[in-house]
N, C-alpha and C positions, 0 to 999 in steps of 0.2 A: 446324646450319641449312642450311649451304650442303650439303652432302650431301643433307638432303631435296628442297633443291632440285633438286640432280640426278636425284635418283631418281622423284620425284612433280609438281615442278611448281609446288609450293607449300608455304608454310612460315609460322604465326603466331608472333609475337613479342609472348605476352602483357603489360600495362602497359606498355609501351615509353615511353609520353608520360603527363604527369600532367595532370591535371583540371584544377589551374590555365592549363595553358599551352592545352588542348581548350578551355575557356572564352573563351580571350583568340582563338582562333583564328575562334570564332563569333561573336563581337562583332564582328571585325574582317568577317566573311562575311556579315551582318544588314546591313552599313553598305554592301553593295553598290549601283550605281547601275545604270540601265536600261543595255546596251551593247548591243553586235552578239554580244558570244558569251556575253551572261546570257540562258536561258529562265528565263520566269516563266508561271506559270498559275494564275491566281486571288487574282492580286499572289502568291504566293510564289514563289523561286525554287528551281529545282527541278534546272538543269545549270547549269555556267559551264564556258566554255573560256579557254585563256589564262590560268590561275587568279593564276599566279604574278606574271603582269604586273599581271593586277588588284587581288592583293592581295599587296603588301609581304610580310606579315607570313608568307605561306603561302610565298615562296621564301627566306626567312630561316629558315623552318621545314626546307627542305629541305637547308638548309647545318648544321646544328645537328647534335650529336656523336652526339644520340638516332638521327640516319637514318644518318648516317656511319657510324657501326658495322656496321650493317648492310647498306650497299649495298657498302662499297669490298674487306672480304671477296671479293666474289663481282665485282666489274667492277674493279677496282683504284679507287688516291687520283685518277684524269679523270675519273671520271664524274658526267654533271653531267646535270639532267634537261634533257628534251627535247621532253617536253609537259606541263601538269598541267589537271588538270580538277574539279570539285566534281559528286558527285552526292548528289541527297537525294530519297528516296519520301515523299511525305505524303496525307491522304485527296485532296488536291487533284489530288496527279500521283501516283498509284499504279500508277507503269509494272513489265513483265515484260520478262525479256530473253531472247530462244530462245538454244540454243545454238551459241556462235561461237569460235572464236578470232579474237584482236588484229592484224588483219593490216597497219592504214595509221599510216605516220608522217607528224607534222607537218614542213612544210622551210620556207623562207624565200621561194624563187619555185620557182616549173614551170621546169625544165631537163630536154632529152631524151633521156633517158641510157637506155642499155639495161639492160634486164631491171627496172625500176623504172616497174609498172604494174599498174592504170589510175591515173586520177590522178581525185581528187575538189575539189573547196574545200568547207570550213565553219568557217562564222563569217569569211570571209573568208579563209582561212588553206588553201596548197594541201597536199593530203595526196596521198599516194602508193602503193602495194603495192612492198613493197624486195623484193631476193632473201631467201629466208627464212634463209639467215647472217647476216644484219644483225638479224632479228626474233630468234634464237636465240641471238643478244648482248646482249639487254635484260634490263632488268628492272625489274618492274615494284610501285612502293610504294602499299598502299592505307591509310590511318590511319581507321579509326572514329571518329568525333564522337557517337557515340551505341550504346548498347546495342541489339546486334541477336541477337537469337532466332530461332528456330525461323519466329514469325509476321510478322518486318520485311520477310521478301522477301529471305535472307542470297544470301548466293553461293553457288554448286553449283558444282562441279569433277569431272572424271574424271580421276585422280591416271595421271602416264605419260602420257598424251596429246603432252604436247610435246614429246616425243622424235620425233614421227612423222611432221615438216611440216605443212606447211600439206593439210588433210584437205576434199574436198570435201564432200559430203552423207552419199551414201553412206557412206563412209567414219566419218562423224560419228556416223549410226543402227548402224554395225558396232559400234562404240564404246560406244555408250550400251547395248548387247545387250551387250558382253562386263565392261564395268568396271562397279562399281558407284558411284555418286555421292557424294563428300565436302562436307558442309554445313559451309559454314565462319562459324559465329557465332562472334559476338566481344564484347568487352564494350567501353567507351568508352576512348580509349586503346592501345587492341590495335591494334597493325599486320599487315597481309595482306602477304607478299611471293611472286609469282606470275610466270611467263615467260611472255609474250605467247602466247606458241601455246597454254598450257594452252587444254584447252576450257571453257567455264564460260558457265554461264547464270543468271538470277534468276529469281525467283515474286513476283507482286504481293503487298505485306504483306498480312496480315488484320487487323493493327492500325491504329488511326490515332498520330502522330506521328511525329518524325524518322526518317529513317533516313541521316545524312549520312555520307559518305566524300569525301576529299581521295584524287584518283588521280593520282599521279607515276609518269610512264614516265625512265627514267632509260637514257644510253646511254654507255660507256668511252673509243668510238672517235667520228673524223669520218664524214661520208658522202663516200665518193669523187665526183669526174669534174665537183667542180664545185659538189654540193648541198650545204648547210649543215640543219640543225638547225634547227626555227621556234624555240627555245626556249631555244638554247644560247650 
């Protein structure tokens, strides 16, 4: 797996997590409350940031032997996530995502440190643009919560991408002309393990119900000059 990861960008890890535990992890995500980093639209919720603070049971999930395995492989026994987020498409919010790579991390405050720019806040929380050494030391865990197909809106990936830096536009349409696109459906349970710079994008499902993913960015090392980790 880590091999694929090197060579392509990305790598599934079928059943990884059991039905029991995907169940107990959406009850605990149902029982969410209104906050500053829960979207909701049409009373459901549809993103959450800070997932881990919000919900216990999702950074206990991230300490557990099921992700262990697979994250300390590839960043060694430090690394500890750094962001986590909840996303889910339903007829309510049945968003599309063009194609981008992962380029801002969450930190703790704005300090003005060279080469670590522009700087954003959301949900309150300041986010940043690192040198892309820092992005090319991540990595990043997605767990499905639900069966996603062809028609949930999966992830698209151009395998190799993340070897090339951070890729502007052009750069991006070279891309999409020379690689062809990897769909990456999964079944409930299946973990996505992916490097921030892949490039990837979604498609709005054409079905209606779930399409939830728990996304854990996970990093080995500190941030120099002073930053911290919003998450760590």
């Amino acid at each position: 797996m880590r091999g694929r990861l090197d060579r392509e960008g990305f790598a599934i890890a079928r059943n990884a997590v059991g039905g029991e535990l995907c169940a107990a992890l959406i009850d605990e995500l149902e029982s969410l409350k209104s906050d500053a980093a829960v979207r909701e639209k049409a009373g459901s919720t549809y993103a959450v940031r800070r997932l881990c603070e919000l919900v216990p049971c999702v950074a206990e999930f991230a300490r557990s032997p099921a992700v262990r395995s697979l994250i300390e492989p590839v960043l060694g026994t430090g690394a500890r996530v750094v962001r986590s987020l909840l996303f889910d498409k339903t007829p309510d919010a049945n968003w599309k995502v063009p194609w981008h790579q992962d380029l801002t991390i969450a930190v703790k405050e704005r300090r003005e440190v060279a080469d670590f720019e522009p700087w954003s806040t959301k949900a309150g929380v300041p986010h940043v643009q690192p040198p892309v050494t820092i992005l090319e030391s991540m990595l990043t865990l997605r767990l499905h919560l639900d069966d996603c197909g062809l028609d949930n809106g999966p992830l698209r990936v151009l395998a190799g991408s993340h070897r090339l830096g951070v890729l502007d536009s052009a750069a991006i349409a070279a891309m999409r002309s020379q690689v062809a696109e990897d769909l990456c459906t999964a079944s409930l349970g299946d973990i996505l393990l992916m490097r921030p710079l892949l490039l990837h994008a979604s498609s709005a499902a054409r079905i209606g119900g779930h399409r939830r993913v728990i996304h854990l960015e996970f990093a080995g090392e500190d941030l120099p000059c002073g930053l911290h980790w919003h998450e760590s």
